[in-house]
C-alpha positions, 0 to 999 in steps of 0.5 A, spaced: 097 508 849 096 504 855 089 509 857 087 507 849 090 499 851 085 500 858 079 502 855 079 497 849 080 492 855 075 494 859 070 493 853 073 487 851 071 485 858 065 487 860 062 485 853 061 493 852 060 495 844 066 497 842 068 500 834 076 501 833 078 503 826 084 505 823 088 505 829 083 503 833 083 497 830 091 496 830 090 498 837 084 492 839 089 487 835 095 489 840 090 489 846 088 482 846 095 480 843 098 483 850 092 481 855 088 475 853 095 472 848 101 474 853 104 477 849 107 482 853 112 485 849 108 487 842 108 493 841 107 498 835 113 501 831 109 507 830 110 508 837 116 505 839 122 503 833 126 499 838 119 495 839 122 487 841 115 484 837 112 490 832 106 486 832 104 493 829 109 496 823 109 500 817 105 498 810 109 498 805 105 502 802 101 509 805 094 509 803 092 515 802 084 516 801 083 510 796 078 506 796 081 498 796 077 491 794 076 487 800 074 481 801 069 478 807 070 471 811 063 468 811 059 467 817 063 473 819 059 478 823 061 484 819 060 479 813 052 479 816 052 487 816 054 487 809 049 481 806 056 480 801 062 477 801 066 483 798 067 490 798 070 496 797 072 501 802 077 508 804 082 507 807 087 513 809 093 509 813 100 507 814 101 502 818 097 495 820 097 488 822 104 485 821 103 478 817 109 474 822 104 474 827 098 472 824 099 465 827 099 467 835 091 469 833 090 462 830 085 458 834 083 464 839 077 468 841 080 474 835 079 473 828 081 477 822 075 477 818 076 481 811 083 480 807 085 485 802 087 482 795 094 480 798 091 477 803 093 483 809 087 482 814 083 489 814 079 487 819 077 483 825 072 481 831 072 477 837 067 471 836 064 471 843 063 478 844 056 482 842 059 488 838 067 487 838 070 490 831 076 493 829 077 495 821 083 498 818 079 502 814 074 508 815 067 507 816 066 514 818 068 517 813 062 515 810 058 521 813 062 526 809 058 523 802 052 523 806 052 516 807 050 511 813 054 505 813 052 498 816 057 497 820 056 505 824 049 503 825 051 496 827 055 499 833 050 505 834 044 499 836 049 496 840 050 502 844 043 503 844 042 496 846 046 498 852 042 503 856 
């Protein structure tokens, strides 16, 4: 956990595209939570039960291959890569963004910018960065229908940007 915890770090840093989902997504959560927050007791009940702060927890309930509506916050980047405010995407988890601590984001560089019909954030980004999102759902998955999905060519231009 703390190479994944590196990596994303070093990305979020130095402006590198970076694509976290499912539990990249959790993982870049906890990341800026620990180092840009200092938080440094989050952590993850997936990982550690006896975790202090479960910034991280189980979902009440698994999701399973199911595709779920979600809505998107306006003037969002993911909201720009869709040219829509609502959309319906997989999702194959068991874990996610414990609601208690939302508000340590509040007023910072992260936002969570799509909620589900519960108002559980589903994805995230960070606002001054080039290409910085994480989603709880799956886009790759879209290559097993044979579909291109905004959000992988998104990352794949900004990573060709790079070179």
């Amino acid at each position: 956990m703390e190479n994944v915890l590196s990596v994303i770090r070093f990305a979020r840093e130095h402006k590198k595209p970076f694509l976290g989902t499912c539990a990249g997504y959790q993982h870049a959560a906890l990341e800026f939570a620990r180092n840009a927050l200092g938080y440094e007791q989050a952590g993850s009940s997936e990982v550690d039960l006896e975790t202090p702060m479960p910034l991280i927890n189980a979902l009440v309930c698994r999701l399973n291959h199911e595709q779920h509506v979600i809505t998107i916050k306006t003037s969002s980047k993911i909201q720009g890569l869709y040219g829509r405010s609502e959309i319906a995407e997989e999702f194959n988890c068991g874990y996610g963004i414990n609601q208690e601590y939302l508000n340590l984001f509040n007023g910072s560089e992260l936002l969570f910018s799509s909620v589900d019909h519960q108002g559980y954030p589903k994805s995230l980004e960070l606002l001054s960065h080039p290409f910085f999102i994480g989603t709880a759902f799956q886009p790759e998955r879209s290559a097993l229908h044979n579909q291109q999905h905004p959000i992988i060519n998104a990352f794949l231009n900004a990573c060709a940007l790079e070179q």
